[in-house]
Short mmCIF file of the C-alpha atoms (twelve columns), coordinates in Angstrom:
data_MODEL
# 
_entry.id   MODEL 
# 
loop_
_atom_site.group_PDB 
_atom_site.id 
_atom_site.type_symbol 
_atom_site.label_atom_id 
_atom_site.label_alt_id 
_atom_site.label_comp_id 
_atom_site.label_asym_id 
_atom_site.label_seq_id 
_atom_site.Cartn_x 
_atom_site.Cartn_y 
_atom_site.Cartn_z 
_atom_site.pdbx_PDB_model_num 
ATOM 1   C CA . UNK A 1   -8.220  -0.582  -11.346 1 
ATOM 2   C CA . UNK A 2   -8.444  -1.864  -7.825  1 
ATOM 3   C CA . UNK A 3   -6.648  -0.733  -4.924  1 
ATOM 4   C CA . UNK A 4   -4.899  -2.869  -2.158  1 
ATOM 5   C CA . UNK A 5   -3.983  -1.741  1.387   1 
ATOM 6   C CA . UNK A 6   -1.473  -3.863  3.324   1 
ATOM 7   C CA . UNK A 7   -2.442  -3.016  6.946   1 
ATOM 8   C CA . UNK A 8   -1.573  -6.529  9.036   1 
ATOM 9   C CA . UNK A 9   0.962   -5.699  10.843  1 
ATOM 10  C CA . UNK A 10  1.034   -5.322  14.705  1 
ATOM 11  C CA . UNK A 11  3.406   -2.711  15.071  1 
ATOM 12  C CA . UNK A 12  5.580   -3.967  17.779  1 
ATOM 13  C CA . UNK A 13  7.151   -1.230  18.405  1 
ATOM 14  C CA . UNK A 14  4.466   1.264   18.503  1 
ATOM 15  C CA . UNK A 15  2.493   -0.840  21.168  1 
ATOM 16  C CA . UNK A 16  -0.521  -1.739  19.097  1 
ATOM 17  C CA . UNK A 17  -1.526  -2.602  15.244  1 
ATOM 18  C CA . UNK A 18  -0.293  0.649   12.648  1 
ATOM 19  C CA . UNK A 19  -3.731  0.346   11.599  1 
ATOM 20  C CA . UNK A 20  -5.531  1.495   14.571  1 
ATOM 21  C CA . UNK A 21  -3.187  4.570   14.957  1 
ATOM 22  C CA . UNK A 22  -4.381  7.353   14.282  1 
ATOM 23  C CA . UNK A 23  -2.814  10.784  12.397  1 
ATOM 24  C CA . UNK A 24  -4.673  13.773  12.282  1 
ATOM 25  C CA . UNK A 25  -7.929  12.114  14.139  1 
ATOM 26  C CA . UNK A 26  -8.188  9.244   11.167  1 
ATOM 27  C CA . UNK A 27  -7.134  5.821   11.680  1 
ATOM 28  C CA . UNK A 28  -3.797  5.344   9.204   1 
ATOM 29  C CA . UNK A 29  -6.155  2.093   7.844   1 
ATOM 30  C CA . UNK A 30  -8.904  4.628   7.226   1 
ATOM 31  C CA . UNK A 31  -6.135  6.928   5.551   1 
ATOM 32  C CA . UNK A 32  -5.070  4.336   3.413   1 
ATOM 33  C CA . UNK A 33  -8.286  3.723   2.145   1 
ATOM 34  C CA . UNK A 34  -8.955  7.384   1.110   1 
ATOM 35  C CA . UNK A 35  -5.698  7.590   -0.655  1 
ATOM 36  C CA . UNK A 36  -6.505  4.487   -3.108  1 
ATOM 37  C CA . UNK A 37  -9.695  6.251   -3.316  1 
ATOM 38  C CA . UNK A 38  -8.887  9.630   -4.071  1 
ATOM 39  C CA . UNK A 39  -6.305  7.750   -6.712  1 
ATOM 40  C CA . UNK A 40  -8.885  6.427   -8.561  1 
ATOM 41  C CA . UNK A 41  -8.824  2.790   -7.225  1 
ATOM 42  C CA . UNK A 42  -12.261 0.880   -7.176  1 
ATOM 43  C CA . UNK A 43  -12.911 -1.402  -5.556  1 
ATOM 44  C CA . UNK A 44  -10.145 -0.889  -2.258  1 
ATOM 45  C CA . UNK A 45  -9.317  -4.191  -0.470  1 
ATOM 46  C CA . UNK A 46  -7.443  -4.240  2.964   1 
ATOM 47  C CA . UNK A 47  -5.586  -7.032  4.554   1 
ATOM 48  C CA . UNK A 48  -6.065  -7.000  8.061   1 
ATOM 49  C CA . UNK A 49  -4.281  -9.559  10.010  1 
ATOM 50  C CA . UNK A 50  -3.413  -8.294  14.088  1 
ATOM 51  C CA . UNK A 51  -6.326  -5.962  14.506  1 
ATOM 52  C CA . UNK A 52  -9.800  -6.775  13.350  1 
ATOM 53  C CA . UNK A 53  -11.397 -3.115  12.251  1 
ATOM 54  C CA . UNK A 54  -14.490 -1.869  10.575  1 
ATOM 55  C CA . UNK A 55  -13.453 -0.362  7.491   1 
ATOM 56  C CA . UNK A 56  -15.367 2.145   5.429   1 
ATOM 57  C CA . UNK A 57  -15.751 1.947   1.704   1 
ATOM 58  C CA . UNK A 58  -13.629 -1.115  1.577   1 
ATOM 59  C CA . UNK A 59  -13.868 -4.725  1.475   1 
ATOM 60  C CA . UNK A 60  -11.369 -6.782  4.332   1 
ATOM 61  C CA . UNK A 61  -9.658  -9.932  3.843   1 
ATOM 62  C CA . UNK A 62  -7.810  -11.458 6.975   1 
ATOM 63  C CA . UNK A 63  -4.191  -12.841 6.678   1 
ATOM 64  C CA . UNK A 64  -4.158  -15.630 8.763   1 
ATOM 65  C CA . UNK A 65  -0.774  -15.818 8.313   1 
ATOM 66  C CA . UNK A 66  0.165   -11.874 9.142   1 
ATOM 67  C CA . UNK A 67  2.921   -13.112 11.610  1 
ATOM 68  C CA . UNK A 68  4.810   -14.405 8.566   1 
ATOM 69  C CA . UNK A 69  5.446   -10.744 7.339   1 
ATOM 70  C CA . UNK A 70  3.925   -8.589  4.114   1 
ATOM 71  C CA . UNK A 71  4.654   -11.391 1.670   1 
ATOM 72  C CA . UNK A 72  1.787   -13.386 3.127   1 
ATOM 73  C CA . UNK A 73  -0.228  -10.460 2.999   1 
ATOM 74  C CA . UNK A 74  0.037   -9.344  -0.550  1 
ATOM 75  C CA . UNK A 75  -0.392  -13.242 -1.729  1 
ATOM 76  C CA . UNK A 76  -3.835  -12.687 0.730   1 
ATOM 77  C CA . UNK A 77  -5.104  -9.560  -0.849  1 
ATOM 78  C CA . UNK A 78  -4.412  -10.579 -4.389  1 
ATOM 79  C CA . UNK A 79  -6.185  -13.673 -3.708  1 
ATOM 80  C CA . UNK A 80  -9.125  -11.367 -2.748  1 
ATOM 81  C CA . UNK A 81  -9.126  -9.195  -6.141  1 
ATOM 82  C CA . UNK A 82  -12.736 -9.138  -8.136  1 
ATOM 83  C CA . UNK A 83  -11.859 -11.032 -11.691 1 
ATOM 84  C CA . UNK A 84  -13.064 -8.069  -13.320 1 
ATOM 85  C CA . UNK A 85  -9.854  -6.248  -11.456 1 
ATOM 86  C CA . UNK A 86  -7.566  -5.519  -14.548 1 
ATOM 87  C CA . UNK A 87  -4.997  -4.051  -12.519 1 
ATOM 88  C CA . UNK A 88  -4.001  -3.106  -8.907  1 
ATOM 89  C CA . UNK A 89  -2.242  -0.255  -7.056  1 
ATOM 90  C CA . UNK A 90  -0.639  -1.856  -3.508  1 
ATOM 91  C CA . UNK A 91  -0.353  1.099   -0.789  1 
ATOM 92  C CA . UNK A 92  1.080   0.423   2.364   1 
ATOM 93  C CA . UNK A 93  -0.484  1.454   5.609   1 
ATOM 94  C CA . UNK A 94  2.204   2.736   7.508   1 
ATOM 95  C CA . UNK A 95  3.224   5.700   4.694   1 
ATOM 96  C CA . UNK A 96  0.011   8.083   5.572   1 
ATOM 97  C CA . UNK A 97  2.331   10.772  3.772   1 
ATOM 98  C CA . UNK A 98  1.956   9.408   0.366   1 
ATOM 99  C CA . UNK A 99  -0.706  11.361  -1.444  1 
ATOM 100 C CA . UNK A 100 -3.127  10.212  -4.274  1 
ATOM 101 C CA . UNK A 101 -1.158  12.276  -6.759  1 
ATOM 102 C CA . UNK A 102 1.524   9.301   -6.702  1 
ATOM 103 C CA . UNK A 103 -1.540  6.561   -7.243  1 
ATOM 104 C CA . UNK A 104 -2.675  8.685   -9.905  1 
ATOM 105 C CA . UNK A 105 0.618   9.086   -11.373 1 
ATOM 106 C CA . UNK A 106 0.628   5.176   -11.637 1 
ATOM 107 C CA . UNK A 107 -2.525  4.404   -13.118 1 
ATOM 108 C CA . UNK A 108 -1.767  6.862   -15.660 1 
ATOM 109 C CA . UNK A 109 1.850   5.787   -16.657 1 
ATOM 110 C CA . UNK A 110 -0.165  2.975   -18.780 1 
ATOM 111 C CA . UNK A 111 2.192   0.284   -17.598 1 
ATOM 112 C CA . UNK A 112 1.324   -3.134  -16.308 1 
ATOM 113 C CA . UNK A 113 4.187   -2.951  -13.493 1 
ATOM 114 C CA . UNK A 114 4.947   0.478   -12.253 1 
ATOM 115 C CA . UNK A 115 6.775   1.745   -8.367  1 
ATOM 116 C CA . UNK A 116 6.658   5.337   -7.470  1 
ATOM 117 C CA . UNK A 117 10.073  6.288   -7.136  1 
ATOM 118 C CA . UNK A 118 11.133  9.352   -4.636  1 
ATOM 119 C CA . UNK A 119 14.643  10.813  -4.790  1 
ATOM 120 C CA . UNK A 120 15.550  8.170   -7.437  1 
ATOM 121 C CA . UNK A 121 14.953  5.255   -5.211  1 
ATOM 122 C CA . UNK A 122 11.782  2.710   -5.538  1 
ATOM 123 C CA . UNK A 123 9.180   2.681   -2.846  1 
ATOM 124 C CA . UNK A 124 5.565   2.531   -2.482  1 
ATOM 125 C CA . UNK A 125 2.652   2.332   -4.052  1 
ATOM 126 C CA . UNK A 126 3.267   0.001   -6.942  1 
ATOM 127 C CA . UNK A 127 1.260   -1.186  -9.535  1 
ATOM 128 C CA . UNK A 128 0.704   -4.894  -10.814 1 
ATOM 129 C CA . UNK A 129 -1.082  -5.915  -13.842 1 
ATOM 130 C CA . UNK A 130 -3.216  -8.983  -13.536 1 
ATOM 131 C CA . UNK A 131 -1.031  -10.705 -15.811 1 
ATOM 132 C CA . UNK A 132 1.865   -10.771 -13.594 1 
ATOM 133 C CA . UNK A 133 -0.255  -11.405 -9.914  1 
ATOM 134 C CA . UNK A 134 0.647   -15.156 -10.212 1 
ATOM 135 C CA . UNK A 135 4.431   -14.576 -10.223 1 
ATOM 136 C CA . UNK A 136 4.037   -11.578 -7.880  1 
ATOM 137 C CA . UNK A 137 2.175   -14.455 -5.412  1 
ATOM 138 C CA . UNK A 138 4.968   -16.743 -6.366  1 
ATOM 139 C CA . UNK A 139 7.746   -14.736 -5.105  1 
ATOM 140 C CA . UNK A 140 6.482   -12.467 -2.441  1 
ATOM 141 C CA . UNK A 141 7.724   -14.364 0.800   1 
ATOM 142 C CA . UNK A 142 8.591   -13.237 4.506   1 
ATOM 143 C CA . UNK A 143 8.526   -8.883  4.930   1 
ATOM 144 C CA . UNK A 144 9.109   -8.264  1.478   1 
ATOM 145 C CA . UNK A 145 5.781   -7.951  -0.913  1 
ATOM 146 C CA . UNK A 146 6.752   -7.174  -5.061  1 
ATOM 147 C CA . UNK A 147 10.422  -6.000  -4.557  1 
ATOM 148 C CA . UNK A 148 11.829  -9.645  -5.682  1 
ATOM 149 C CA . UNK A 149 9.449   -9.966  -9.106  1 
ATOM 150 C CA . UNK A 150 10.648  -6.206  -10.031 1 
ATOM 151 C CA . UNK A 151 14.441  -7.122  -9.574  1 
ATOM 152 C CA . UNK A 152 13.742  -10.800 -11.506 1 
ATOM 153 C CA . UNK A 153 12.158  -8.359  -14.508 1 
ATOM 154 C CA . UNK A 154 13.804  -5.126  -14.612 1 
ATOM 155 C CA . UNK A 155 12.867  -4.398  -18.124 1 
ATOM 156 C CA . UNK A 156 8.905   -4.930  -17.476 1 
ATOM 157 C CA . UNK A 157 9.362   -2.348  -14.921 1 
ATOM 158 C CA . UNK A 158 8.202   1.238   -15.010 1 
ATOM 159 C CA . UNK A 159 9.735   3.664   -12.551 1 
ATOM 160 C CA . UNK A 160 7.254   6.809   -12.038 1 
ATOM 161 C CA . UNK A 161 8.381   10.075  -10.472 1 
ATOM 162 C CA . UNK A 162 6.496   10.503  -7.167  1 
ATOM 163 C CA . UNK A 163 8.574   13.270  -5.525  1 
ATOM 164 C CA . UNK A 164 5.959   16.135  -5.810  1 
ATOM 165 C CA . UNK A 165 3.602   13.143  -4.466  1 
ATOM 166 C CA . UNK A 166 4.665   13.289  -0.717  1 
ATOM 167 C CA . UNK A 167 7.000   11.601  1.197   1 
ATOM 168 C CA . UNK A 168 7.027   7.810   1.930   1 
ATOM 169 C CA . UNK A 169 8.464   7.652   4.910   1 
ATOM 170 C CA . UNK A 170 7.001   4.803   7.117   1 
ATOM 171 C CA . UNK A 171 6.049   4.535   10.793  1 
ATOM 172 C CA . UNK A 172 7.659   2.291   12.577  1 
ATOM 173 C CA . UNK A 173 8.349   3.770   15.875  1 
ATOM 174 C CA . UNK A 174 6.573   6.410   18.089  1 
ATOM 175 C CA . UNK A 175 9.125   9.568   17.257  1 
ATOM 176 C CA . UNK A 176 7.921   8.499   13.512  1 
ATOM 177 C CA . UNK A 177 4.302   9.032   14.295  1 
ATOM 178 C CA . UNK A 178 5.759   12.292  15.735  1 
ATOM 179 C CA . UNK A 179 7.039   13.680  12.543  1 
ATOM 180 C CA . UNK A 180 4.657   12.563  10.251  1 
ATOM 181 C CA . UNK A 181 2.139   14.489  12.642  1 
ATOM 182 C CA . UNK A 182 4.346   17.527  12.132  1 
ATOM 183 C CA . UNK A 183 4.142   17.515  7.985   1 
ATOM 184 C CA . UNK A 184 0.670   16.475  7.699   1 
ATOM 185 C CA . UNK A 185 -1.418  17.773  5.164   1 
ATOM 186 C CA . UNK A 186 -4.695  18.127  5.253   1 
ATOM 187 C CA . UNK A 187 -7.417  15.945  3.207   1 
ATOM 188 C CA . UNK A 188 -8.520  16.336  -0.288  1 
ATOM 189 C CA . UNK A 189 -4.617  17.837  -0.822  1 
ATOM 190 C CA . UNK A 190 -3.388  14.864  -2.585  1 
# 
């Protein structure tokens, strides 16, 4: 099962690219990377799109479309799977609080199209089966990635628990890198 980081944003309002910040001295795109690891995900693939990084232990794939929002990204990094990739767990790079118990927790609910839920209500990481990247592609559009193929097939869908998993609060403004710096945890705690 592969894993897929969505890091190709700028962050406007954080004054330079989410994945270049950094959260307990690691880059959140480095972050990312660890926590598809530590999940179990192999091989990891990050879009990059505003920032052009080195990334350790993970292949890149630019978005020359990143502007356009996540949609263009997630068509970008499916497009960039291995065939051999069965099945793929999408993490986002601005929720460094998510741990690789909720990746985990995905791969091993079995199901072909999972979302870790927290307090009831879907968020990220998801998982997509190969069989349903093409309509996954088809409808991801503008800043939203899977959410419209999970509402179009509600009974395909398999909500998983993530709450114990941490919390997937993204960072979207400087005060937000604040508080996530104030509940980190520390590596290998996932």
């Amino acid at each position: 099962m592969a894993g897929l980081l969505l890091a190709a944003g700028e962050g406007s309002r954080l004054g330079r690219p989410k994945a270049l910040l950094e959260l307990g001295g690691e880059r959140l795109v480095d972050r990312g990377v660890r926590l598809l690891e530590e999940g179990g995900c192999h091989p990891v693939v990050v879009v990059l799109g505003a920032a052009t990084v080195q990334v350790r232990g993970a292949a890149t794939v630019r978005n020359p479309d990143w502007r356009s929002g996540m949609g263009s990204s997630l068509r970008a990094g499916l497009a960039a799977l291995p065939p051999e990739a069965e099945a793929v767990v999408v993490a986002l790079v601005d929720q460094p609080l998510v741990r690789a118990g909720a990746v985990r927790a995905l791969r091993e609910s079995g199901a072909q199209l999972a979302v870790a839920t927290y307090g009831g209500r879907r968020r990220n990481p998801v998982l997509i089966g190969r069989e349903h990247f093409a309509g996954v592609a088809e409808l991801a559009a503008g800043d939203v990635g899977a959410r419209p193929y999970l509402k179009a097939h509600p009974e395909l869908v398999t909500e998983v628990a993530c709450d114990e998993h941490g919390d997937p609060a993204d960072i979207d403004t400087p005060r937000d890198l604040e508080a996530a710096a104030g509940a980190l945890e520390p590596p290998g705690t996932g």
